[in-house]
PDB file with SEQRES, HELIX, SHEET and CRYST1 records, atoms N, CA, C and O in Angstrom:
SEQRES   1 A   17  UNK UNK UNK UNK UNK UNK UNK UNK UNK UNK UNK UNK UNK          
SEQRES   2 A   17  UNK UNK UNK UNK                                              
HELIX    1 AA1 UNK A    2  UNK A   16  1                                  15    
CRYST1    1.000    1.000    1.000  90.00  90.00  90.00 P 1           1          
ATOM      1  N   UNK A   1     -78.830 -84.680 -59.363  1.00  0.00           N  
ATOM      2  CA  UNK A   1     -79.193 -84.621 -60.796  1.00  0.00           C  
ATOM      3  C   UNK A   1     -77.978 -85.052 -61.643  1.00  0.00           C  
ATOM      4  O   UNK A   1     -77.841 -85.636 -62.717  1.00  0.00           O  
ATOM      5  N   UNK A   2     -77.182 -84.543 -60.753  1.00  0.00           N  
ATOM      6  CA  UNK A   2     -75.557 -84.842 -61.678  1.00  0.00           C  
ATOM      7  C   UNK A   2     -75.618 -86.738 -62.274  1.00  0.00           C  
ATOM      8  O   UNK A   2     -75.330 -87.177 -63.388  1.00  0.00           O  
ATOM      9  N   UNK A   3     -76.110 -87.513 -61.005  1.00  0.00           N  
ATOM     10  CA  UNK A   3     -75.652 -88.835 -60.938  1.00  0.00           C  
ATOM     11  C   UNK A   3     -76.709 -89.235 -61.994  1.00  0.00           C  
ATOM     12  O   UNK A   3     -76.168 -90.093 -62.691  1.00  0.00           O  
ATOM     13  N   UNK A   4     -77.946 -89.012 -62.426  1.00  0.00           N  
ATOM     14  CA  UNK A   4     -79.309 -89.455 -63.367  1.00  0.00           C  
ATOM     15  C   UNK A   4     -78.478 -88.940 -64.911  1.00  0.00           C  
ATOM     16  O   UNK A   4     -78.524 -89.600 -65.949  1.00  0.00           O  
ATOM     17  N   UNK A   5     -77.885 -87.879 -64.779  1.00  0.00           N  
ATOM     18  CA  UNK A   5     -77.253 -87.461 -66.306  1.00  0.00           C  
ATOM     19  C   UNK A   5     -76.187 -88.182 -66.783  1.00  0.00           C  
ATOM     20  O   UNK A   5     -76.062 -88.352 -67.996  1.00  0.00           O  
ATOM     21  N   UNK A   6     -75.294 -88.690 -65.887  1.00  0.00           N  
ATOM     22  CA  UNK A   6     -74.368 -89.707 -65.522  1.00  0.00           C  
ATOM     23  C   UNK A   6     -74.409 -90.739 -66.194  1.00  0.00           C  
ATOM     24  O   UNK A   6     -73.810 -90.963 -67.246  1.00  0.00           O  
ATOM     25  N   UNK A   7     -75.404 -91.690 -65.384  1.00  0.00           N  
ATOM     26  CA  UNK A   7     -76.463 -93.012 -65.751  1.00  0.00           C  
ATOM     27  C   UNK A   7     -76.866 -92.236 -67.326  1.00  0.00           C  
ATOM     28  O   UNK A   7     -76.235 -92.790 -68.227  1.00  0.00           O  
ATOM     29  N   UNK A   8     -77.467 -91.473 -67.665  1.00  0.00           N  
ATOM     30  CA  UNK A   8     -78.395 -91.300 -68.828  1.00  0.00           C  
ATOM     31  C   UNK A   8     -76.614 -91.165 -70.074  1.00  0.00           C  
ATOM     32  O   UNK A   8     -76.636 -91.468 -71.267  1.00  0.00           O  
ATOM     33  N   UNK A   9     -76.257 -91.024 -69.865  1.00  0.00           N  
ATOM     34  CA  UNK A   9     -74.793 -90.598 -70.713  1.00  0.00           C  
ATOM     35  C   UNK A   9     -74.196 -91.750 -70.750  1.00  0.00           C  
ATOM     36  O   UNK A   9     -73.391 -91.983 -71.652  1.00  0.00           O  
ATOM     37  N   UNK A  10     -74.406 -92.435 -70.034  1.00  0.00           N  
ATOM     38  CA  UNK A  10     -73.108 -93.803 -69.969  1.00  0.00           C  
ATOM     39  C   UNK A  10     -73.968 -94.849 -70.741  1.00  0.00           C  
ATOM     40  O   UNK A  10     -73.354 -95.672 -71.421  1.00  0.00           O  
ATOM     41  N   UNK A  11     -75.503 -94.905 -70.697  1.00  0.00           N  
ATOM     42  CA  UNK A  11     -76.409 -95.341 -71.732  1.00  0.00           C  
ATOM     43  C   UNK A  11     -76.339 -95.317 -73.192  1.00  0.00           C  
ATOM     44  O   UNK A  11     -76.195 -96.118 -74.116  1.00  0.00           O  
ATOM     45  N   UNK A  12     -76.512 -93.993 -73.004  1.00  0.00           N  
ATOM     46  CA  UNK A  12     -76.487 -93.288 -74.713  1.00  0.00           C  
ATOM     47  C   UNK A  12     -75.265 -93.934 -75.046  1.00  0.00           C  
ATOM     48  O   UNK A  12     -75.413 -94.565 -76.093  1.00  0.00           O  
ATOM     49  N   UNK A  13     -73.869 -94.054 -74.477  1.00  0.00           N  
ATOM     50  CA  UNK A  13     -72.590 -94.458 -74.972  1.00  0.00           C  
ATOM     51  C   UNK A  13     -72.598 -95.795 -75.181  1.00  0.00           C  
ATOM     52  O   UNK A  13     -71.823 -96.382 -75.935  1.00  0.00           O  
ATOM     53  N   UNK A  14     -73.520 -96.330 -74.483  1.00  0.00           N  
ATOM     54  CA  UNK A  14     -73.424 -97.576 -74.760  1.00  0.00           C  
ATOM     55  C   UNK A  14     -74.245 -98.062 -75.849  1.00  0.00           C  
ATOM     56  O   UNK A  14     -74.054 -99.003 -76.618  1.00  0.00           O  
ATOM     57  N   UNK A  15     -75.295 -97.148 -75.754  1.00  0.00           N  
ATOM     58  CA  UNK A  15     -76.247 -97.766 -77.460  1.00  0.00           C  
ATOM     59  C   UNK A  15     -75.332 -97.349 -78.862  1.00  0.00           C  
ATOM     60  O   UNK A  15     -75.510 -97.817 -79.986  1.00  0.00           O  
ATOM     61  N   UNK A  16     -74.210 -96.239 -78.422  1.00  0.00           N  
ATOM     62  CA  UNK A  16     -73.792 -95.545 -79.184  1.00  0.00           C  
ATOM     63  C   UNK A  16     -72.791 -96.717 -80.110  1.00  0.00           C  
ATOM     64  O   UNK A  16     -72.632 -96.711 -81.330  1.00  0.00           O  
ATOM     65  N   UNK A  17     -72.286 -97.543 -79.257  1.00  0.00           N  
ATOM     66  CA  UNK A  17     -71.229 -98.184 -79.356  1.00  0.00           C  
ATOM     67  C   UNK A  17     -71.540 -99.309 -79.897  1.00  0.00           C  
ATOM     68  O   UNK A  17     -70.670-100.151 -80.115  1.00  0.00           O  
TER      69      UNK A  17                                                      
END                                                                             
């Protein structure tokens, strides 16, 4: 689960950005 929250976080940072 760790690695899907991971992926889902490194997303968000990237739309973030």
């Amino acid at each position: 689960m760790t690695r899907i929250n991971f992926k889902k976080r490194t997303l968000t940072l990237r739309t973030s950005s």
